[in-house]
PyMOL Python script that loads the backbone (N, CA, C, O; Angstrom):
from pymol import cmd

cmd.read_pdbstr("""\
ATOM      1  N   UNK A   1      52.257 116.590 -58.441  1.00  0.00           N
ATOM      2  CA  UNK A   1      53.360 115.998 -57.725  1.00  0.00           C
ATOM      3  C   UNK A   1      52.990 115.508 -56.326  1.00  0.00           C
ATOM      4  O   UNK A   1      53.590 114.537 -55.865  1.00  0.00           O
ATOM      5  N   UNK A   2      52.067 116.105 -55.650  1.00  0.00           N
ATOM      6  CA  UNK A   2      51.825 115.715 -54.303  1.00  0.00           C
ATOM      7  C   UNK A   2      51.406 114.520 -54.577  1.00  0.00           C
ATOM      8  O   UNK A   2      52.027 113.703 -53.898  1.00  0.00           O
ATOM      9  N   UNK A   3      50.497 113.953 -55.385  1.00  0.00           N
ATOM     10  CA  UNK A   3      49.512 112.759 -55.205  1.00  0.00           C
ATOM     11  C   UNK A   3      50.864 111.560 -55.568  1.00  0.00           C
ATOM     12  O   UNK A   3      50.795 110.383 -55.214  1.00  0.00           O
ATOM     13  N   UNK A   4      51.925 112.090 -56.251  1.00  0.00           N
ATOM     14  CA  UNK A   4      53.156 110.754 -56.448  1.00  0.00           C
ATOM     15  C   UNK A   4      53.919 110.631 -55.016  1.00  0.00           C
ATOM     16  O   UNK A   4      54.345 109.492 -54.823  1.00  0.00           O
ATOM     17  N   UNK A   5      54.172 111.521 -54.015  1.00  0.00           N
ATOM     18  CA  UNK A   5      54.252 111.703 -53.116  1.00  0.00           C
ATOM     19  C   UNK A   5      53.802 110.555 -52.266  1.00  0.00           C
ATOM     20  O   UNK A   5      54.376 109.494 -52.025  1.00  0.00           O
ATOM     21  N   UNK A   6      52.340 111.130 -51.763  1.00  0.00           N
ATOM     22  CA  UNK A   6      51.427 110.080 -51.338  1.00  0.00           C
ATOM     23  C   UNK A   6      51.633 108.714 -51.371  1.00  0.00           C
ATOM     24  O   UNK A   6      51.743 108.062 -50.333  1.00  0.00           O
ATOM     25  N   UNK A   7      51.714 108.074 -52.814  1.00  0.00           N
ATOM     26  CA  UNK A   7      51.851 107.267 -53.471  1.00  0.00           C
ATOM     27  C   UNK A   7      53.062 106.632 -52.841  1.00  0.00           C
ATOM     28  O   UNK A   7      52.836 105.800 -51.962  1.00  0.00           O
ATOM     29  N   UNK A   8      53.818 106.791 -53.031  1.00  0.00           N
ATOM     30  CA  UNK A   8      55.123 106.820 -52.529  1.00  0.00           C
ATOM     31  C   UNK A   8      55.029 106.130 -51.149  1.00  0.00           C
ATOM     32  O   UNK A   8      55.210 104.966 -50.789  1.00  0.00           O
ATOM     33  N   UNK A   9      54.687 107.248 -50.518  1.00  0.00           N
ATOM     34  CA  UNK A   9      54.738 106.703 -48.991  1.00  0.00           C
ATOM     35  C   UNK A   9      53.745 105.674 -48.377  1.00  0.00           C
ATOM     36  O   UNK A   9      53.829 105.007 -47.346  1.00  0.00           O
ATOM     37  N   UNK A  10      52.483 105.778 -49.620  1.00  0.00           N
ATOM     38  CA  UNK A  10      51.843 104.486 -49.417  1.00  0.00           C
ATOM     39  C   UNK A  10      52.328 103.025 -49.338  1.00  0.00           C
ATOM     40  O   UNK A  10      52.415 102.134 -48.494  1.00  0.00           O
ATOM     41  N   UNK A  11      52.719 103.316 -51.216  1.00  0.00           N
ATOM     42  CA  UNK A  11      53.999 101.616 -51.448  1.00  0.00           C
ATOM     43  C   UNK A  11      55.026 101.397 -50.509  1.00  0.00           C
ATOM     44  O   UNK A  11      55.057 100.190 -50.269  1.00  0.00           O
ATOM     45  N   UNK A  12      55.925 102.041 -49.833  1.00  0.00           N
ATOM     46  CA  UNK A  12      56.773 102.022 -48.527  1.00  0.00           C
ATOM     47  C   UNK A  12      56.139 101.479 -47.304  1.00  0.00           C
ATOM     48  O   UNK A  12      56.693 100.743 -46.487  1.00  0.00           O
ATOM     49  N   UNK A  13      54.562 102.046 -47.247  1.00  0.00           N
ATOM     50  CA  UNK A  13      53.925 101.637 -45.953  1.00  0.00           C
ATOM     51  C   UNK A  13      53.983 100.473 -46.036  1.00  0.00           C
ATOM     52  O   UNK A  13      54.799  99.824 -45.383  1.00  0.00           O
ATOM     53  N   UNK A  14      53.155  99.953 -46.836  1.00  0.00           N
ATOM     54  CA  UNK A  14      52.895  98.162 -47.511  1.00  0.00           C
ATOM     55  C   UNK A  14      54.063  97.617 -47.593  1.00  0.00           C
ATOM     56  O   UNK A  14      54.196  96.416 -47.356  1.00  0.00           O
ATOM     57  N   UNK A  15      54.673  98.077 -47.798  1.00  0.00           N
ATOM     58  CA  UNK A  15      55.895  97.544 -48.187  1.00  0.00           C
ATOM     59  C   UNK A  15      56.316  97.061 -47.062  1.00  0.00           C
ATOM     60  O   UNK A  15      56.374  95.850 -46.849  1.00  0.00           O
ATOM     61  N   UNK A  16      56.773  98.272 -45.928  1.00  0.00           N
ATOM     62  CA  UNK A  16      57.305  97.771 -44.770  1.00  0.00           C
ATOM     63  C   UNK A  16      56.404  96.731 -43.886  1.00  0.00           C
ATOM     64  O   UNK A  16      56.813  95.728 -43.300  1.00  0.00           O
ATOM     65  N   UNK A  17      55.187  97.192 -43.943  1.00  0.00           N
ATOM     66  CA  UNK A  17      54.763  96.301 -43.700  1.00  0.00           C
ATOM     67  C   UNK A  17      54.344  94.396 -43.953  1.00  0.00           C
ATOM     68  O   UNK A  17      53.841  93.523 -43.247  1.00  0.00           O
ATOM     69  N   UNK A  18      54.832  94.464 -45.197  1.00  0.00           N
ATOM     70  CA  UNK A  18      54.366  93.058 -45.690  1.00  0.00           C
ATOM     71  C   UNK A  18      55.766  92.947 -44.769  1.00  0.00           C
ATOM     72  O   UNK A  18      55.621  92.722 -43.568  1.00  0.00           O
ATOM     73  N   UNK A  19      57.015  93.091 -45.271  1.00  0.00           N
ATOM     74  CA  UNK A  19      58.836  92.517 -44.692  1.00  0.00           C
ATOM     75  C   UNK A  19      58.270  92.283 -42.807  1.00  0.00           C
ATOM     76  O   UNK A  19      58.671  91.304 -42.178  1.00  0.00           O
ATOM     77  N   UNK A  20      57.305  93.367 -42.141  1.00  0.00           N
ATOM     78  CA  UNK A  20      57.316  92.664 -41.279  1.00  0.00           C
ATOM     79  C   UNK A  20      56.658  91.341 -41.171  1.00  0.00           C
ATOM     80  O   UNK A  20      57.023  90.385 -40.486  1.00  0.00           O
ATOM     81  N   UNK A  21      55.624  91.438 -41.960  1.00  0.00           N
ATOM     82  CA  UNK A  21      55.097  90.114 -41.412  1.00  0.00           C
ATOM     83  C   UNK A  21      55.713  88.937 -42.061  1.00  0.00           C
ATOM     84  O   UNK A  21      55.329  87.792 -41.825  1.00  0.00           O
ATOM     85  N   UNK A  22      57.014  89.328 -43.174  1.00  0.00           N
ATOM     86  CA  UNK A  22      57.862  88.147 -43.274  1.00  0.00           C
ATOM     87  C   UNK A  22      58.772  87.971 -42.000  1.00  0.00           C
ATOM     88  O   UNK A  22      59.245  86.926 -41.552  1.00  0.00           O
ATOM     89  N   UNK A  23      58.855  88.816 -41.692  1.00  0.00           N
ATOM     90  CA  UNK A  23      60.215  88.748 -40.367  1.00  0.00           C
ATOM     91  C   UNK A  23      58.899  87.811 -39.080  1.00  0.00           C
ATOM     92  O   UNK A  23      59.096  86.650 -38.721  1.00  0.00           O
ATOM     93  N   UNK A  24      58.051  88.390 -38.750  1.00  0.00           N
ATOM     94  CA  UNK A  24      57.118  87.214 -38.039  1.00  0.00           C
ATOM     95  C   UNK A  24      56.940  86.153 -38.311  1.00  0.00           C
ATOM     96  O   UNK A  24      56.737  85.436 -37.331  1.00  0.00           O
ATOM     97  N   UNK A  25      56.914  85.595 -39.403  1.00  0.00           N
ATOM     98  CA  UNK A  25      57.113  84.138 -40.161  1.00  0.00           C
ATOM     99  C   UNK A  25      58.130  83.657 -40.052  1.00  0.00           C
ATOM    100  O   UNK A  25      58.337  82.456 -39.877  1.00  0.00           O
ATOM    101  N   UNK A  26      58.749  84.320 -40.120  1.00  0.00           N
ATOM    102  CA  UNK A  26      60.297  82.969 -40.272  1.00  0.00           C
ATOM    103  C   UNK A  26      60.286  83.164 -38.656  1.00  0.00           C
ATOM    104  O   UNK A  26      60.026  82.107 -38.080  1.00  0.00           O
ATOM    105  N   UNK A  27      60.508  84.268 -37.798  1.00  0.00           N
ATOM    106  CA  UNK A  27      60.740  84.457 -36.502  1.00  0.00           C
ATOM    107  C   UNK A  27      59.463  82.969 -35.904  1.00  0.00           C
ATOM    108  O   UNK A  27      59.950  82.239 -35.041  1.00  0.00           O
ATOM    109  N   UNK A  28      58.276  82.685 -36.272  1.00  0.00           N
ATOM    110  CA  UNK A  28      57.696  81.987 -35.443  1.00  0.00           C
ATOM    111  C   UNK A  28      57.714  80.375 -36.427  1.00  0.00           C
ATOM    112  O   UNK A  28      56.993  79.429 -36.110  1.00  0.00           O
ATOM    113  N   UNK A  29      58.560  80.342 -37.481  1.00  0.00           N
ATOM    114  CA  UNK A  29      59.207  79.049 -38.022  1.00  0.00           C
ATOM    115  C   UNK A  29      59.940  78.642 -37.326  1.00  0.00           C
ATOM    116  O   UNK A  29      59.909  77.479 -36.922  1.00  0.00           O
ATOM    117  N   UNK A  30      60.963  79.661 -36.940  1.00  0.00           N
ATOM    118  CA  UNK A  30      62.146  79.151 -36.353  1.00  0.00           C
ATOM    119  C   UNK A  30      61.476  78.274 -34.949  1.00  0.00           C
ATOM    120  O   UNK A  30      61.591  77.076 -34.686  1.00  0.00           O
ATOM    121  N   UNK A  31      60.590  79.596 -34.021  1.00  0.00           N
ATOM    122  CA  UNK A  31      60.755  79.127 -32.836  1.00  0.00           C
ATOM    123  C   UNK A  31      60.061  77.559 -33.149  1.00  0.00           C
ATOM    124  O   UNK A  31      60.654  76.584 -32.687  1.00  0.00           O
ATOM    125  N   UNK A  32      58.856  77.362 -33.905  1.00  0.00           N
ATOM    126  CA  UNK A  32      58.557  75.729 -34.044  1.00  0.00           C
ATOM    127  C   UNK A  32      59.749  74.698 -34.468  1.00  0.00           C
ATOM    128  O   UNK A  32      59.903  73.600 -33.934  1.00  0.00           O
ATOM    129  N   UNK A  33      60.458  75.150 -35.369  1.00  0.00           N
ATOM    130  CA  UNK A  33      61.568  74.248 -35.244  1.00  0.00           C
ATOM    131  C   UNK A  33      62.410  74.067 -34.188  1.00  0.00           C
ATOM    132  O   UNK A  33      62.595  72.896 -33.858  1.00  0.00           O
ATOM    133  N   UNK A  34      63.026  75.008 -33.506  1.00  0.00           N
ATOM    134  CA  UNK A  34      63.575  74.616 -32.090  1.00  0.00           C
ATOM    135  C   UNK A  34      62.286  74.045 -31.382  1.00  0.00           C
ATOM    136  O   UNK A  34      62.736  72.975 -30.971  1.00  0.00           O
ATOM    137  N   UNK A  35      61.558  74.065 -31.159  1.00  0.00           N
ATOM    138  CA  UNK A  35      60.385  73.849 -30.170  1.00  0.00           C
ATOM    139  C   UNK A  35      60.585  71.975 -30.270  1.00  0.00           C
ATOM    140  O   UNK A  35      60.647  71.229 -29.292  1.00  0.00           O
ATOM    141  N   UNK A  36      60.678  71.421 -32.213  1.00  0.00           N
ATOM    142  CA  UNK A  36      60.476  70.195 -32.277  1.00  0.00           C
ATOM    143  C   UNK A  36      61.858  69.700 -31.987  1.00  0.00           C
ATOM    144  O   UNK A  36      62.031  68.809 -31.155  1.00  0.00           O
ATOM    145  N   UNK A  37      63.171  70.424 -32.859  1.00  0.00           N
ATOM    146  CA  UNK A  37      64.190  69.711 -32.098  1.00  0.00           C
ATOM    147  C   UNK A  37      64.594  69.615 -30.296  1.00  0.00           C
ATOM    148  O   UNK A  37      65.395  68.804 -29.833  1.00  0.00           O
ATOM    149  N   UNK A  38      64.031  70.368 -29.701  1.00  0.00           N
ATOM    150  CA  UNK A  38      64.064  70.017 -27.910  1.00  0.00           C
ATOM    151  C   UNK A  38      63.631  68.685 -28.071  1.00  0.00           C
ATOM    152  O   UNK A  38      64.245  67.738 -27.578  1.00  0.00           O
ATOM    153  N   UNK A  39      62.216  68.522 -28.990  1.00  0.00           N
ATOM    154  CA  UNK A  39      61.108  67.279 -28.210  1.00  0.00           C
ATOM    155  C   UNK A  39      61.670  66.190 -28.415  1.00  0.00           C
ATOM    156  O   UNK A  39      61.603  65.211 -27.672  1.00  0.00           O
ATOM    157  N   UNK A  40      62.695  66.331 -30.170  1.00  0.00           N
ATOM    158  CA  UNK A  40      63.249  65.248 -30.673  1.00  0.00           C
ATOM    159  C   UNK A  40      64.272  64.994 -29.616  1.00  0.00           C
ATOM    160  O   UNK A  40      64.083  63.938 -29.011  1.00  0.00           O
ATOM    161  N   UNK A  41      65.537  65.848 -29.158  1.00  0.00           N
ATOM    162  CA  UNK A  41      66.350  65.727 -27.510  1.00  0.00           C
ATOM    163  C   UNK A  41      65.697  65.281 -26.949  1.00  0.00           C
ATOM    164  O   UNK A  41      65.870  64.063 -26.943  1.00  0.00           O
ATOM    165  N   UNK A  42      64.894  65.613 -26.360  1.00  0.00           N
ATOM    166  CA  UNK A  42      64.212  64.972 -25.056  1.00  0.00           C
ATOM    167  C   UNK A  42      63.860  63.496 -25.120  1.00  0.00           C
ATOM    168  O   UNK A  42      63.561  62.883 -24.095  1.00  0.00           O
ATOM    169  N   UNK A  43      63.888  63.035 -26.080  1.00  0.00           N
ATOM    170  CA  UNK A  43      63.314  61.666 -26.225  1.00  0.00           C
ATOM    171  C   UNK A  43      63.963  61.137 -26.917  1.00  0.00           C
ATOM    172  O   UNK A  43      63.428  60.217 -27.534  1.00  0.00           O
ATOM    173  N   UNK A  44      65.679  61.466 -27.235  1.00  0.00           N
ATOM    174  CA  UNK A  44      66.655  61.029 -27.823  1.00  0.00           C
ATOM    175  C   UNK A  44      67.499  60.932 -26.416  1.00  0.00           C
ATOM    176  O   UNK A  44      68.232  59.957 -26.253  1.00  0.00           O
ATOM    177  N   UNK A  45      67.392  61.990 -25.349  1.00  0.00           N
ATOM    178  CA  UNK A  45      67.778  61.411 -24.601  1.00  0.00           C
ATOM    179  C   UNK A  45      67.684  60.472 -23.327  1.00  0.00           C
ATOM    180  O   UNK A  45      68.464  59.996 -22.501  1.00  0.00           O
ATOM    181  N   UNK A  46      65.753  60.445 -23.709  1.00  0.00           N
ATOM    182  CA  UNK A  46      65.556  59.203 -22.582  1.00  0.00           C
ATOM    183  C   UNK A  46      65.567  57.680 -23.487  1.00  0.00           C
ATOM    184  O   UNK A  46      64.676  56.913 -23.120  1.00  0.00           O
ATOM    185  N   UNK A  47      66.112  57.363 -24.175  1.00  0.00           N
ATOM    186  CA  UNK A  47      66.171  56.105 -25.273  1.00  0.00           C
ATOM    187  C   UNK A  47      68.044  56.350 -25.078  1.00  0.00           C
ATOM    188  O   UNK A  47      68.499  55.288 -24.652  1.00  0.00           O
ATOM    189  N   UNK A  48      68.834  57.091 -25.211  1.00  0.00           N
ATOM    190  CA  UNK A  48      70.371  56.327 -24.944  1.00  0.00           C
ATOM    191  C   UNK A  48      70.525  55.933 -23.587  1.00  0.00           C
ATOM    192  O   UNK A  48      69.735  56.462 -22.805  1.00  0.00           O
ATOM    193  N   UNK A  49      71.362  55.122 -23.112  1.00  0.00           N
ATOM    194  CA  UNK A  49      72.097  54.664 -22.367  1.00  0.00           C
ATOM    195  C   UNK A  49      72.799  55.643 -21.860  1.00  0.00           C
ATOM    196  O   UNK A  49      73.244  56.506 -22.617  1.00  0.00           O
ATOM    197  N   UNK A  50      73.068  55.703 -20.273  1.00  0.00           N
ATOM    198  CA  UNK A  50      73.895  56.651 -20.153  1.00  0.00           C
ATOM    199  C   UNK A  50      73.313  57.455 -18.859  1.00  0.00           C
ATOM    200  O   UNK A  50      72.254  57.304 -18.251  1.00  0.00           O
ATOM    201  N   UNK A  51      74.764  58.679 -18.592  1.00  0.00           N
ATOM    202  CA  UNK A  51      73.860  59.732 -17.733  1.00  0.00           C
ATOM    203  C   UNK A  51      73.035  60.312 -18.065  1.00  0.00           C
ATOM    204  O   UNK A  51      71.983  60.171 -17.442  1.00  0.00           O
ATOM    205  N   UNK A  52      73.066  60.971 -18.860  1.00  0.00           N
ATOM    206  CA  UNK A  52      71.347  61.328 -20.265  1.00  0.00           C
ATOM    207  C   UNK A  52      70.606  60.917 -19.340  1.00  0.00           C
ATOM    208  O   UNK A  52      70.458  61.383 -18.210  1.00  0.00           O
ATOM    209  N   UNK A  53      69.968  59.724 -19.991  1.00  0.00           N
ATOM    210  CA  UNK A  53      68.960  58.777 -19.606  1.00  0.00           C
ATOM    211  C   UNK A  53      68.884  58.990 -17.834  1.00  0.00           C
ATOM    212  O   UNK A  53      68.285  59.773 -17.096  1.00  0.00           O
ATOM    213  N   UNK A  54      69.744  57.951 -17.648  1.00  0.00           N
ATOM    214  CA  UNK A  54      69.589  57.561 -15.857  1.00  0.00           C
ATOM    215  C   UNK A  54      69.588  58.908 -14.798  1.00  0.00           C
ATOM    216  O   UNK A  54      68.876  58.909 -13.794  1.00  0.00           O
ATOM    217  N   UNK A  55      70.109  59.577 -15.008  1.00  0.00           N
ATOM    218  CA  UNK A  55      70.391  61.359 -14.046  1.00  0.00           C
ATOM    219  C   UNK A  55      69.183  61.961 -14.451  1.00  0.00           C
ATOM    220  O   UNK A  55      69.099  63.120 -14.046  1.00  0.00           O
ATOM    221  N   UNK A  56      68.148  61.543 -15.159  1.00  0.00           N
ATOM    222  CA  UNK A  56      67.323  62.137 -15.443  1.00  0.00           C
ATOM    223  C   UNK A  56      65.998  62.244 -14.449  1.00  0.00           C
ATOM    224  O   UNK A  56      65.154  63.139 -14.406  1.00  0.00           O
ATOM    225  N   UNK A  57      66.093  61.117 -13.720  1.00  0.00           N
ATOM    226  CA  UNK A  57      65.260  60.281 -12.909  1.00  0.00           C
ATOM    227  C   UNK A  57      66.216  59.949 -11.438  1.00  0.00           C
ATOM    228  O   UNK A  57      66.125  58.872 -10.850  1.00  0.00           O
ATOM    229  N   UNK A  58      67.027  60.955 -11.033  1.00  0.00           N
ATOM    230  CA  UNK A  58      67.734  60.632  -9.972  1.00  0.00           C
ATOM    231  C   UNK A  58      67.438  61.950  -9.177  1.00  0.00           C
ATOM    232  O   UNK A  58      66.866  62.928  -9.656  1.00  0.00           O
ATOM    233  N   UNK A  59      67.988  61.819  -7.671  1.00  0.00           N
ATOM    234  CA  UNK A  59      67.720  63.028  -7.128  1.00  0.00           C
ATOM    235  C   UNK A  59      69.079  63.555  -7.313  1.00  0.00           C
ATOM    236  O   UNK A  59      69.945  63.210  -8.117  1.00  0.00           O
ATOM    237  N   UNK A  60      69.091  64.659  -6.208  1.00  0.00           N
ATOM    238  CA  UNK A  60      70.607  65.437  -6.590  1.00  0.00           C
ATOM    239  C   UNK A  60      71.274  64.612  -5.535  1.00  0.00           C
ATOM    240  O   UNK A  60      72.443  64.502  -5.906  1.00  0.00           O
ATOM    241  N   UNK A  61      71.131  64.060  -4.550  1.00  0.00           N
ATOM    242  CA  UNK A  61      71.835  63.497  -3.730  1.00  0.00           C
ATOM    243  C   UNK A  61      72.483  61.704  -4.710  1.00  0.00           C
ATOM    244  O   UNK A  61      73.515  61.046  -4.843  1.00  0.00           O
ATOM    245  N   UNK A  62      71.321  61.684  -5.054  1.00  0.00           N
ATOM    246  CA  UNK A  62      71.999  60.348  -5.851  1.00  0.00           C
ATOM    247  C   UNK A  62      72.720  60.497  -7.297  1.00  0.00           C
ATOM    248  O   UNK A  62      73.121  59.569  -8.000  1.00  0.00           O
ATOM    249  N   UNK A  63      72.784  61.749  -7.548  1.00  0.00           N
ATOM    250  CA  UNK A  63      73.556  61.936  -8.706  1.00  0.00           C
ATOM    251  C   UNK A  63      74.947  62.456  -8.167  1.00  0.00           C
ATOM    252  O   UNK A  63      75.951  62.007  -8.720  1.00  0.00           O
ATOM    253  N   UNK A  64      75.098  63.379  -7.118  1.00  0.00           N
ATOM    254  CA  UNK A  64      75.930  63.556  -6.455  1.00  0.00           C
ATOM    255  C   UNK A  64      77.075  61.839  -6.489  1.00  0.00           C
ATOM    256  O   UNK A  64      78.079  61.556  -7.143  1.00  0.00           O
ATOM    257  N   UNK A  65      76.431  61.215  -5.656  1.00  0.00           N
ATOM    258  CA  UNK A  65      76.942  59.609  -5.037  1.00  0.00           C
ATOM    259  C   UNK A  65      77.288  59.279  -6.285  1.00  0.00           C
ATOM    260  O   UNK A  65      78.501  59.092  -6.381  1.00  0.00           O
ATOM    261  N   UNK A  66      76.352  59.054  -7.838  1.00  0.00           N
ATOM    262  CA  UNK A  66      76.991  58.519  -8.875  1.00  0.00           C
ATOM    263  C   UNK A  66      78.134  58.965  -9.499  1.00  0.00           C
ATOM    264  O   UNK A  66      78.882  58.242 -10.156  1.00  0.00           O
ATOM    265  N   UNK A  67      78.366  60.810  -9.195  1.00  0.00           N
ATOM    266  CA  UNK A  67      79.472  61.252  -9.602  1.00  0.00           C
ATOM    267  C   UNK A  67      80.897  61.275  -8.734  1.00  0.00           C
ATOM    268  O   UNK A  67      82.012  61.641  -9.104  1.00  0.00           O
ATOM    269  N   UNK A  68      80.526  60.835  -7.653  1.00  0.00           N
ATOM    270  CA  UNK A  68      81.784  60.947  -6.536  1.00  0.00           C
ATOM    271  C   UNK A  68      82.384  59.393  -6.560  1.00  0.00           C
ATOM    272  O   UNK A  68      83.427  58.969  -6.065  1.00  0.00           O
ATOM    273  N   UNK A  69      81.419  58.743  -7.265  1.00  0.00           N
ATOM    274  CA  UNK A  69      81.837  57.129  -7.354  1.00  0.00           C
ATOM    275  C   UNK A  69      82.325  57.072  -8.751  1.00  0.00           C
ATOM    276  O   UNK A  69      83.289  56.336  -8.961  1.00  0.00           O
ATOM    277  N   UNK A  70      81.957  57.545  -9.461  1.00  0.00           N
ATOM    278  CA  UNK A  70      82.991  57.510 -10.692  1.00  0.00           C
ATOM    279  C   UNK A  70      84.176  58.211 -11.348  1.00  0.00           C
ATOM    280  O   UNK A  70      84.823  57.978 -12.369  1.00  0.00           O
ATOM    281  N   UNK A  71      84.269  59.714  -9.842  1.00  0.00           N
ATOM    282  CA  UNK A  71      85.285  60.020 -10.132  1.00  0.00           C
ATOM    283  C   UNK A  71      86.383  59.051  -9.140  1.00  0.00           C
ATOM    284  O   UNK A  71      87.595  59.100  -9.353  1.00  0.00           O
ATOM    285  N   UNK A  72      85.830  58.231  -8.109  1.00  0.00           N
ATOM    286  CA  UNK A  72      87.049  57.265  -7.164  1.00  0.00           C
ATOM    287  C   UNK A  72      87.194  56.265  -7.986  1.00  0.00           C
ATOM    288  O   UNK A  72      88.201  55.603  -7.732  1.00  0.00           O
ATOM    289  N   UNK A  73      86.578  55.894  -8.878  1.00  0.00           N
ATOM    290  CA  UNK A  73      86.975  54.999 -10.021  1.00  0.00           C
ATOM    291  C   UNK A  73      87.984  55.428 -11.090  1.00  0.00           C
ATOM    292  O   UNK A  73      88.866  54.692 -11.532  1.00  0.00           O
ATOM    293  N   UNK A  74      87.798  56.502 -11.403  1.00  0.00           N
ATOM    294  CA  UNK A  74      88.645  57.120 -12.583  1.00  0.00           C
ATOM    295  C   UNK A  74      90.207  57.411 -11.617  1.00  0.00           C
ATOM    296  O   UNK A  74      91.293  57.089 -12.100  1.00  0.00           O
ATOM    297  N   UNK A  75      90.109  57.934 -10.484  1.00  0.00           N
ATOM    298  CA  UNK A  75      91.111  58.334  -9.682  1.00  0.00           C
ATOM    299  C   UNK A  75      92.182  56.112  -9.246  1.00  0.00           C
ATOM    300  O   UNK A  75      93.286  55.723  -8.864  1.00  0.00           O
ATOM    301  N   UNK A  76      91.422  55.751  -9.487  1.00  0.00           N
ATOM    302  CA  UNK A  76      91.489  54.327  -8.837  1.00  0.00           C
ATOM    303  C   UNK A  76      92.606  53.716 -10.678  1.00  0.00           C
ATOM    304  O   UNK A  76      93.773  53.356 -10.836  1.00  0.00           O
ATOM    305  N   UNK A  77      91.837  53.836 -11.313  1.00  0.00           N
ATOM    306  CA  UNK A  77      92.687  53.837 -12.759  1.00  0.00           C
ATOM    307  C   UNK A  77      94.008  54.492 -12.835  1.00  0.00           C
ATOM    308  O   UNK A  77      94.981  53.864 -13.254  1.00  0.00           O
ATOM    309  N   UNK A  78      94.105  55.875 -12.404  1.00  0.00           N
ATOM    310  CA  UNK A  78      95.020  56.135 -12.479  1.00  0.00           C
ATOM    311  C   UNK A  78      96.587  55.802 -11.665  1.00  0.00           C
ATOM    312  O   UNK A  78      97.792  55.939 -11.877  1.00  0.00           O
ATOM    313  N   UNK A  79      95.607  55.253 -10.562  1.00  0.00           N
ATOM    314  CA  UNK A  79      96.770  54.810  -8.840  1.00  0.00           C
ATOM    315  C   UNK A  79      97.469  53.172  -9.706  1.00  0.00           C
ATOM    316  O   UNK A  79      98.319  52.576  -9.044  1.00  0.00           O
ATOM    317  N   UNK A  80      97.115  52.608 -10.980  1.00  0.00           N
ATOM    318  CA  UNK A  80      97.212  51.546 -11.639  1.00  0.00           C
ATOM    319  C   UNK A  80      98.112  51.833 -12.644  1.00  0.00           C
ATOM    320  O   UNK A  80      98.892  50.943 -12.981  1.00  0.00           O
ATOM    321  N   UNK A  81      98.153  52.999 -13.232  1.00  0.00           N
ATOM    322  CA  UNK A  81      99.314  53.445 -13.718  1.00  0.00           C
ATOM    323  C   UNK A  81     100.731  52.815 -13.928  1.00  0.00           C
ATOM    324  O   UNK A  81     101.031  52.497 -12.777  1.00  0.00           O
ATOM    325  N   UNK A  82     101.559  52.526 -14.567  1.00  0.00           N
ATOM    326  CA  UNK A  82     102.800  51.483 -14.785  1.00  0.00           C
ATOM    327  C   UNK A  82     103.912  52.802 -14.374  1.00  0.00           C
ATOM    328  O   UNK A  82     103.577  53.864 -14.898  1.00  0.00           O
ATOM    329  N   UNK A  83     104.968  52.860 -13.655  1.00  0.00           N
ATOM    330  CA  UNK A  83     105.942  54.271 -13.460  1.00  0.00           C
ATOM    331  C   UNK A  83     106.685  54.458 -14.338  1.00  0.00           C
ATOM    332  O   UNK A  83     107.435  55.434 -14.316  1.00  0.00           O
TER     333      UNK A  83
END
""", "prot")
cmd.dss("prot")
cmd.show_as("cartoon", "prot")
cmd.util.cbc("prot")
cmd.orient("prot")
């Protein structure tokens, strides 16, 4: 009986061990797939039009100015309003 024992706790060892190195596989699948969808973002968002694109390449002072000018625009729409 001891040596089924043994046995036992051998196949469990292996065992647990192979599930980890499935759990490391998919764990370092995943991270390559996020890794490629960022790269695919990143270069989906320097190709649209847009703040995306343009704020990307601005400082904070000039993104600041682009956002304080389009909210006096949006505010400017509304002063147009019918009563």
């Amino acid at each position: 009986m001891p040596e089924e024992k043994g046995s036992q706790d051998s196949g469990i060892t292996r065992m647990a061990a192979l599930m980890g190195e499935a759990a490391e596989a998919a764990a370092a699948g995943q991270a390559l797939t996020l890794a490629l969808l960022q790269a695919e973002m990143e270069v989906l968002a320097r190709l649209l039009p847009g703040p995306a694109g343009d704020e990307a390449a601005l400082t904070e002072a000039e993104a600041e100015a682009l956002r304080r000018a389009e909210e006096a625009r949006i505010e400017a729409d509304f002063d147009n309003l019918p009563v």
